[in-house]
C-alpha positions as CSV (number, residue, x, y, z in Angstrom):
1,X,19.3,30.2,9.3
2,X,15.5,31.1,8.0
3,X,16.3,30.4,4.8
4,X,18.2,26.7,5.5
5,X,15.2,25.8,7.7
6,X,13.0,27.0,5.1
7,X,14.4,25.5,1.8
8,X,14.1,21.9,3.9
9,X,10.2,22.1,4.5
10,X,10.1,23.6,1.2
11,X,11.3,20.7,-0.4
12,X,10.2,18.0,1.9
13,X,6.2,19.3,0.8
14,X,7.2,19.9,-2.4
15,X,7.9,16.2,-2.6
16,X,4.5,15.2,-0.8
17,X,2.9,18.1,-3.6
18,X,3.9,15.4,-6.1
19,X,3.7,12.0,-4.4
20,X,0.0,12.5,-2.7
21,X,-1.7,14.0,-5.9
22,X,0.1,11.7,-8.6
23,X,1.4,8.4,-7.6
24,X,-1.5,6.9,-9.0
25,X,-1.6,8.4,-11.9
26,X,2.2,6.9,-12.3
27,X,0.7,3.7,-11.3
28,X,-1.9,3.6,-13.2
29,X,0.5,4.7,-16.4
30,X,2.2,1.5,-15.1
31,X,-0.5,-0.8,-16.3
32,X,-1.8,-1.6,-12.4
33,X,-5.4,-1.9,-12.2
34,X,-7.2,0.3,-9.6
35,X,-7.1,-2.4,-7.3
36,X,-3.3,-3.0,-7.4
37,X,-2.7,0.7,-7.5
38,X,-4.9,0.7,-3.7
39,X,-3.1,-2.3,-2.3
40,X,0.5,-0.5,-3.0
41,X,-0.8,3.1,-1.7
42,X,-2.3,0.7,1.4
43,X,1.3,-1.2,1.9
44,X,3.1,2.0,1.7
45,X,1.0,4.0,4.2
46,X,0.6,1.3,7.3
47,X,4.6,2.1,7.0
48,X,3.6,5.1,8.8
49,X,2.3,2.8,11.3
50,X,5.7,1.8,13.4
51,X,8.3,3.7,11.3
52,X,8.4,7.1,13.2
53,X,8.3,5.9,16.2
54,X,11.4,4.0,15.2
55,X,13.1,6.5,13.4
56,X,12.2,8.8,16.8
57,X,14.0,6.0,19.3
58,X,17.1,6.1,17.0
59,X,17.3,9.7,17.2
60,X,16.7,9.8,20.9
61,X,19.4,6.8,21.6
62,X,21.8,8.5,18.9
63,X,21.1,12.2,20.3
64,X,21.5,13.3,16.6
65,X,18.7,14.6,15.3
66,X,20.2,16.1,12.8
67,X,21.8,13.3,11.2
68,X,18.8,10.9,10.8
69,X,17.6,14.2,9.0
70,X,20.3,13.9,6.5
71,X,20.3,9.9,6.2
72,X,16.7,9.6,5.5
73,X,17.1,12.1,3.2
74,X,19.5,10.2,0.9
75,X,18.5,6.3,1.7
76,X,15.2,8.0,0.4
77,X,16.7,9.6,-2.7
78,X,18.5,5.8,-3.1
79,X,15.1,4.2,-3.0
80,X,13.1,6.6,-5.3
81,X,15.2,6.5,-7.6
82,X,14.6,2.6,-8.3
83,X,11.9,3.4,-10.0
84,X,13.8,4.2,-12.8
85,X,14.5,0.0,-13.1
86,X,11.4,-1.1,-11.4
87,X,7.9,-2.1,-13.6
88,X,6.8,-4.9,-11.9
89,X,4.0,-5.1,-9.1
90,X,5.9,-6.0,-5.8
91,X,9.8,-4.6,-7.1
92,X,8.0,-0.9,-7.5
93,X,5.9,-2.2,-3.9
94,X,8.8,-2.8,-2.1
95,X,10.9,0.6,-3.6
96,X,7.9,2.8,-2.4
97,X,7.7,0.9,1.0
98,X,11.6,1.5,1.7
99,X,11.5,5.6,0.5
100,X,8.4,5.9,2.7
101,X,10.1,4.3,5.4
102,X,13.2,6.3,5.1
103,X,11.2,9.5,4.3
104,X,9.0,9.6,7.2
105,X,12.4,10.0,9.4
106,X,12.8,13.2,8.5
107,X,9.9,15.7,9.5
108,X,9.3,14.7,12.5
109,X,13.3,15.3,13.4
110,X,13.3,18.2,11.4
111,X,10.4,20.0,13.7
112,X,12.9,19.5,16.4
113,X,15.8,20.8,14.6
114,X,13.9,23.8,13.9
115,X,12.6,24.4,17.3
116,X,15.6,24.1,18.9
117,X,17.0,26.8,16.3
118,X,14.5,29.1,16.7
119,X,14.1,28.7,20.2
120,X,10.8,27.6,20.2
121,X,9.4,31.1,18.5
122,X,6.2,30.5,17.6
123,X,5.8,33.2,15.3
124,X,9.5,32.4,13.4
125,X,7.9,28.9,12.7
126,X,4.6,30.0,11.0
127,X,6.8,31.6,8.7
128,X,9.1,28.7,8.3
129,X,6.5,26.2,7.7
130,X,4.5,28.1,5.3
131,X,7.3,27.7,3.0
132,X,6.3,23.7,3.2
133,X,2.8,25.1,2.0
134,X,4.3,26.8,-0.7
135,X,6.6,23.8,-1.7
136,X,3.7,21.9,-2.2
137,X,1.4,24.0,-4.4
138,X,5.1,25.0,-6.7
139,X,5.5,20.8,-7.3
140,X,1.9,20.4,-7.4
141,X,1.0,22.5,-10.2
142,X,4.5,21.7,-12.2
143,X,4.4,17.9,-11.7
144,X,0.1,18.5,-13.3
145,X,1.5,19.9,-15.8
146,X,4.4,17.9,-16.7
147,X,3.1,14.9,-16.5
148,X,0.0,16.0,-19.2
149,X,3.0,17.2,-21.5
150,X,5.0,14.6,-21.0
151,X,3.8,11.7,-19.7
152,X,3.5,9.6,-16.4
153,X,7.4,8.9,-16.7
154,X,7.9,12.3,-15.5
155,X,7.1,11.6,-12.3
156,X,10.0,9.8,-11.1
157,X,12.5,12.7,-12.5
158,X,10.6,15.1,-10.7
159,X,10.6,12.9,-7.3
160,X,14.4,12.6,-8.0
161,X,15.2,16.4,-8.5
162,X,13.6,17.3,-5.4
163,X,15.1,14.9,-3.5
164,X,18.7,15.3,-4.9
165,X,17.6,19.3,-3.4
166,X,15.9,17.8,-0.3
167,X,19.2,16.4,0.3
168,X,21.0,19.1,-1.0
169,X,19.6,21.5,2.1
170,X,20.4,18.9,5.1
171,X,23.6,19.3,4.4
172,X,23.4,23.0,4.8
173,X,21.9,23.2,7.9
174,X,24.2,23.6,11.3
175,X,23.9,21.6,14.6
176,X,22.1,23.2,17.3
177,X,22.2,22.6,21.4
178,X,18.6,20.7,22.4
179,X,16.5,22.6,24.7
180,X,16.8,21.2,27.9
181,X,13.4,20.0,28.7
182,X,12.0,20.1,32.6
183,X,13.7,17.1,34.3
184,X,10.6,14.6,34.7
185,X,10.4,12.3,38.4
186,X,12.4,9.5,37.3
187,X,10.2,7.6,39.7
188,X,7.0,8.4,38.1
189,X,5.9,5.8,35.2
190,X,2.9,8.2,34.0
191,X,0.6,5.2,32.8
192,X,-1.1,6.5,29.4
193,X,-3.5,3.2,29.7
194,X,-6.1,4.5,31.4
195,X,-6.1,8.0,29.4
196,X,-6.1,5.5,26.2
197,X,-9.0,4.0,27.3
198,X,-11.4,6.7,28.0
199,X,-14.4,7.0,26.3
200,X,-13.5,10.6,24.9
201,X,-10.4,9.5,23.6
202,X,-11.9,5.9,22.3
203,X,-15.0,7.9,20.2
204,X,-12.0,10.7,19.2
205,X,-9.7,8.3,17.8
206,X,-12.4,6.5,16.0
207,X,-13.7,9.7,14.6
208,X,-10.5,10.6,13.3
209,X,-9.9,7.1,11.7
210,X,-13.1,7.1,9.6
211,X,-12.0,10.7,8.8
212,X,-8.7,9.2,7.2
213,X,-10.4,6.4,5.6
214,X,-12.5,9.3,4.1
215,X,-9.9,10.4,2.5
216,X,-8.4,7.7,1.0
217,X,-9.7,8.4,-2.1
218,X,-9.0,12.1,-2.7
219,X,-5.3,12.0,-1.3
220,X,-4.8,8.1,-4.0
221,X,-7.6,9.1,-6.8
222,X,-8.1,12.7,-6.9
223,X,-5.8,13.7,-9.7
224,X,-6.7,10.7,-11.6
225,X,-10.3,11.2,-11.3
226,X,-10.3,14.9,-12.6
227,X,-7.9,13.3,-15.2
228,X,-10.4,10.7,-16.6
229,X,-13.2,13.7,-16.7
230,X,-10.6,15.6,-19.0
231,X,-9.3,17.9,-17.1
232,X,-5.7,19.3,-18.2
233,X,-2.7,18.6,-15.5
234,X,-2.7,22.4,-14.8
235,X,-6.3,22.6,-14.3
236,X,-5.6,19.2,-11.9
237,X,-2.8,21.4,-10.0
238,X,-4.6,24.3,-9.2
239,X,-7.3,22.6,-8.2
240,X,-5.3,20.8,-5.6
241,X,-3.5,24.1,-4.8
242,X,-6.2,25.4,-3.9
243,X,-7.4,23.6,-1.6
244,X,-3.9,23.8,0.5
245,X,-4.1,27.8,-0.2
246,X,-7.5,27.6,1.7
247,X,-5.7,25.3,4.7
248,X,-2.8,27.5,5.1
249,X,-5.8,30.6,5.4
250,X,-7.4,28.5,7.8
251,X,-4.2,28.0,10.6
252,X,-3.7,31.5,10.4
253,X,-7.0,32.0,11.7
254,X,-7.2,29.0,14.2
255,X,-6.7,30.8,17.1
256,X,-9.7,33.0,16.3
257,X,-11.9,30.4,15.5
258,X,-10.5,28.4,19.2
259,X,-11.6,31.8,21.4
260,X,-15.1,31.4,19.6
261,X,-16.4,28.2,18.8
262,X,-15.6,25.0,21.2
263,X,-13.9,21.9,20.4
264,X,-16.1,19.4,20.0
265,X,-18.0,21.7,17.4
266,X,-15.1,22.4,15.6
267,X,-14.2,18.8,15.0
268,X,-17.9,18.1,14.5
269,X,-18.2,21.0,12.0
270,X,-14.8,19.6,10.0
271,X,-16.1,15.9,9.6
272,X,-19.3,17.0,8.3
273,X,-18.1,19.6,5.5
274,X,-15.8,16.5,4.9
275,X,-18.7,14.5,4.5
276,X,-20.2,17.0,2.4
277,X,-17.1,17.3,-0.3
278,X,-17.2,13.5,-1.2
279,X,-21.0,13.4,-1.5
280,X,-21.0,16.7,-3.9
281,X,-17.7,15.3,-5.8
282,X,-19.3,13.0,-8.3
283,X,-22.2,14.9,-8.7
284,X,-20.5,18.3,-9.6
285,X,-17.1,17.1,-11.1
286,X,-17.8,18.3,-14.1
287,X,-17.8,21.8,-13.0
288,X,-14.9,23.9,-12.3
289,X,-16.7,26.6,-10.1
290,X,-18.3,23.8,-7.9
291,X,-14.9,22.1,-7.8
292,X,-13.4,25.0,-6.8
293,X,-15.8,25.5,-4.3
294,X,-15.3,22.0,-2.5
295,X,-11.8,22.4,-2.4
296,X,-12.2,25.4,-0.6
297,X,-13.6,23.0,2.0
298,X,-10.1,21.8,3.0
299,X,-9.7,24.5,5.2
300,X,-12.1,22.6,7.4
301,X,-11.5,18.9,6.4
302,X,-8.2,19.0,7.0
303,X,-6.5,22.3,9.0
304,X,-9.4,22.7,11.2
305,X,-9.8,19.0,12.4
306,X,-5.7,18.9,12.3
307,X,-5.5,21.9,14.8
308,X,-8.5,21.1,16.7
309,X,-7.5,17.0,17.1
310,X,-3.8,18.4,18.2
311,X,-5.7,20.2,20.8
312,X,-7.3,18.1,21.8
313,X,-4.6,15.6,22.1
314,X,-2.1,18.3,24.2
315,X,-4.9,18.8,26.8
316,X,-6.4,15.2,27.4
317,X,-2.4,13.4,28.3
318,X,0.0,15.3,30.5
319,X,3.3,16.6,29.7
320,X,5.1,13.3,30.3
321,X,2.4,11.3,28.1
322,X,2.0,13.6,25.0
323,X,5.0,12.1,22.7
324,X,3.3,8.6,23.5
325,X,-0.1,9.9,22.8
326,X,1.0,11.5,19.7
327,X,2.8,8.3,18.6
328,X,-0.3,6.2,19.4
329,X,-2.6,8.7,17.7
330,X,-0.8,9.4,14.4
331,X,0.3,6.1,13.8
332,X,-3.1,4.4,14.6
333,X,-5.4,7.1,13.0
334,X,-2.6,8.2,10.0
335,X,-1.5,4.6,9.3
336,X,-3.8,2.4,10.3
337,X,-7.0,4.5,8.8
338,X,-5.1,5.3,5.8
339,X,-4.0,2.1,4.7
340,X,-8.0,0.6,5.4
341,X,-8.7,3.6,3.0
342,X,-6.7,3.3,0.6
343,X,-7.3,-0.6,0.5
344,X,-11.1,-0.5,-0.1
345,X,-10.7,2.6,-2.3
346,X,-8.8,0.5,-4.5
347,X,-11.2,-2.3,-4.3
348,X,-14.5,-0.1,-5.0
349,X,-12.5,2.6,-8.5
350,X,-13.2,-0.4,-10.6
351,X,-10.5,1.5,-12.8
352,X,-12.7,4.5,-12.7
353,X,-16.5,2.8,-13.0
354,X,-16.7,2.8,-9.2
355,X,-15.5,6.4,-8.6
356,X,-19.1,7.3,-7.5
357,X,-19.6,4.9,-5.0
358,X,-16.2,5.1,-4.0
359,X,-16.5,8.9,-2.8
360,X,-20.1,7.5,-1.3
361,X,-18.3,5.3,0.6
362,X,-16.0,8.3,1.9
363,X,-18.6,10.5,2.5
364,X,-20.4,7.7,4.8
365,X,-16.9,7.4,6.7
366,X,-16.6,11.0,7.3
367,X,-20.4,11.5,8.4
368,X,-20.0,8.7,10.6
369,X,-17.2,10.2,12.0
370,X,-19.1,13.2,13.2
371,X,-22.4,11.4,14.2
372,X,-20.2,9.8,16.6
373,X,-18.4,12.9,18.2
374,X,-21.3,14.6,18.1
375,X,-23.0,11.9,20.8
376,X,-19.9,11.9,22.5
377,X,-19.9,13.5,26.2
378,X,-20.1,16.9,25.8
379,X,-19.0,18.6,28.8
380,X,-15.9,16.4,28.9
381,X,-15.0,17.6,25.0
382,X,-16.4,21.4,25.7
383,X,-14.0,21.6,29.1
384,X,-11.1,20.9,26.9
385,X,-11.6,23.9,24.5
């Protein structure tokens, strides 16, 4: 069972080890100028705006988790693999839109197939899920290198394979009974509006959008930007690696850092080293120990203020509110921030001229970001931690 449930998350990050760190460098290879490549990465992420929240009523309604698994999986590997016909602007659009749409059905269905298996083991899952970890740093520094030895094309064989795999391990994993969840009071509606609309939760979410929209340009630009400043794709992979290596570090240590520091200084600290990676970025790209250095900051920019904001999240709705308040959360701060990033990242590269003022621009978001949560009411946020 471990290692089904593994080779699934291995493969499914694997995949994102390649899409998040190279797509535009496919793009790009395409002939799509920097703003074209930003409008596609825009359409393709608001996606993750309604899609799994549909995905997730289809798999409630169907009760079979398990399949929606397997059929994203393959409508996915389906769509991807247009790209081996597709050159034009809105054909290749509209292929990326569908395998994101299909794609995003199957994590969030496969984090309940695996609790269920594991029966909710905390400890078995850590071990699980760092195989996604590992997934992702394997295809990141292979698809870097491939791609430098033989060219952009590459990309959509290596997509392919590891979603012919991806597909490969669905079918190997076995149907498991649901764990029956506390039966909720049928005649209790649990409004979420007025938990939505609470300043904590207002200045939160907004904090976490500008930290998306931050971040716009490393997760569409990165691998192109150390590209243009003649970097070789394995230098480009490790350097991304690394900075997953620190975040994995960093959730092992979470519940350290949780007993000693409060919430709202944890998300406060997170935005600001964030703030501080773009600012340094263009100043010190040119040099690998510096580089190295900021991507060692991930651990903060991204697991820190991931753990912290799912925290925060878990205590501010009840039980019978969280999936909403997830839903309403990811999709708003995930989709909605995303796609402004990657839009006016697009609009500032200037096919590369702009790359300083574009990570300007993201180090502004992310500063904002904690400016505002660190005026927001602090006894609320510190009574959460």
């Amino acid at each position: 069972m471990f290692v089904r449930l593994s080779s699934n998350y291995f493969f499914y990050f694997a995949l994102l080890g390649l899409i998040s760190p190279y797509l535009a460098i496919f793009l790009d290879g395409q002939g799509f100028s920097s703003r074209q490549v930003g409008e596609i990465l825009a359409i393709i992420t608001a996606t993750k705006i309604v899609a799994p929240s549909l995905w997730a009523t289809l798999a409630d309604k169907t009760g079979k988790p398990l399949l929606i698994i397997r059929l994203g999986a393959l409508l996915a590997l389906i769509s991807f693999s247009l790209l081996y016909w597709f050159t034009l602007y809105w054909p290749i659009t509209f292929c990326l839109a569908l395998f994101t749409l299909f794609w995003t059905a199957i994590l969030p269905q496969l984090e309940v197939h695996t609790l269920n298996s594991i029966k909710q083991s905390s400890k078995i899952y850590a071990r699980i899920r760092l195989w996604g970890s590992l997934g992702f740093i394997v295809l990141a520094v292979v698809a870097g290198e491939a791609m430098s030895a033989l060219g952009y094309q590459v990309f959509t064989t290596l997509g392919v394979i590891t979603l012919v795999c991806l597909f490969i391990s669905t079918l190997l994993l076995t149907a498991r009974e649901p764990v029956k969840s506390v039966k909720q009071n049928a005649s209790e509606p649990a409004p979420i509006f007025e938990k939505i609309r609470d300043g904590r939760f207002i200045c939160f979410f907004v904090a976490g959008l500008l930290l998306q929209i931050s971040f716009a340009p490393y997760y569409g630009f990165f691998a192109l930007f150390l590209r243009d400043l003649e970097y070789s794709g394995l230098a480009v992979g490790l350097f991304i690696s690394l900075g997953v290596v620190a975040e994995v570090i960093a959730f092992i240590y979470m519940g350290t850092l949780f007993k000693h520091f409060s919430l709202n200084a944890l998300l406060v600290f997170s935005l600001g080293i964030t703030a501080i990676r773009w600012f340094l970025i263009p100043v010190v790209a040119d040099s690998v120990a510096w580089l190295a250095i900021i991507q060692l900051g991930h651990a903060a920019s991204f697991a820190i203020y991931h753990s912290a904001s799912m925290k925060f999240i878990s205590s501010h709705f009840t039980k019978v509110q969280q999936s909403r308040g997830q839903g309403i959360y990811l999709g708003g701060v995930y989709g909605v921030g995303g796609a402004i990033g990657a839009y006016l990242t697009g609009v500032l590269w200037l096919d590369g001229q702009g790359a300083s003022n574009t990570f300007m621009m993201a180090g502004a978001s992310a500063l904002l970001g904690a400016i505002i949560m660190v005026f927001t009411k602090r006894k609320s946020i510190h009574s959460i931690s």
